[in-house]
N, C-alpha and C positions, 0 to 999 in steps of 0.2 A: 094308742100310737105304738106300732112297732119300728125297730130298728129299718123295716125295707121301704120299695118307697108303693107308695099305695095310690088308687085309681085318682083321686084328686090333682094329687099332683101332676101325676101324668095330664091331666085334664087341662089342670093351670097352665104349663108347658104348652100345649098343643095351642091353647086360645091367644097365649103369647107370640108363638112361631105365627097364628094363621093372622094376628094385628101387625106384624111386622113385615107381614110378606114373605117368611121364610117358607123353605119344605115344612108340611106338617107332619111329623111323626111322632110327636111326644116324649123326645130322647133330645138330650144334651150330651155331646159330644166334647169329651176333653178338648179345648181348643178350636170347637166347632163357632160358625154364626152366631146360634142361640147361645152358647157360655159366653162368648165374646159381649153381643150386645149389650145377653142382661148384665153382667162384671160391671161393662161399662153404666149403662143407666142407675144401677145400685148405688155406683162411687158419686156417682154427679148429683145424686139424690139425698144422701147420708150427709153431706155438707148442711147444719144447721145454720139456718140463715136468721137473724131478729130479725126484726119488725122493721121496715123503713123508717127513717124519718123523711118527712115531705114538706117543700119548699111550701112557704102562706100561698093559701088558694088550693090545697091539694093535702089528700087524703089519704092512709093506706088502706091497699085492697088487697087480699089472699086470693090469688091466681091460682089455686092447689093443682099440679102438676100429678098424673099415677099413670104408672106402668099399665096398658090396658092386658088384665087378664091376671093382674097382680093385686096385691092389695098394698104395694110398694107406693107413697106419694112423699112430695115435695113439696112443702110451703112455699110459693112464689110470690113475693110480697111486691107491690107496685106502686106509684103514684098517681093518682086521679083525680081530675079536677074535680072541684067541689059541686053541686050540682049549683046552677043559678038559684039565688032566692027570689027571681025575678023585678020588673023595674029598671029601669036605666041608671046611671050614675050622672050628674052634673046637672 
């Protein structure tokens, strides 16, 4: 690993910019789209969220949320109904 930035990255950038619909040129611009977005996807994502708790009849699910072209993700934890055991009730 050197101090500069090397063809991966650039790489990572570019697959980012072309998932998001921005210009692809592999350059983050102080204050450009791509520093904007990712800033913003980062912060929304760093928030460690537990585990739900789920109402009787329902179950947690990990919804895992990732920046495409990053290896930046999100635990998204949900509520699910429980699958039927089958049978009717009554």
């Amino acid at each position: 690993m050197t101090p500069y930035p090397d063809e991966p990255m650039f790489d990572g950038i570019k697959a980012y910019q072309k998932a998001n619909k921005f210009k692809v040129d592999g350059v983050m611009k102080p204050g450009g789209e791509t520093e904007k977005s990712m800033n913003r996807r980062v912060s929304e994502a760093s928030g460690v969220q537990a585990k739900t708790r789920c109402p009787v009849g329902y179950y947690p699910v990990n919804k895992r949320i990732c920046i495409p072209g990053t290896s930046i993700c999100k635990d998204n934890w949900v509520c699910a109904p429980l699958p039927n055991a089958g049978g009717k009730r009554g």
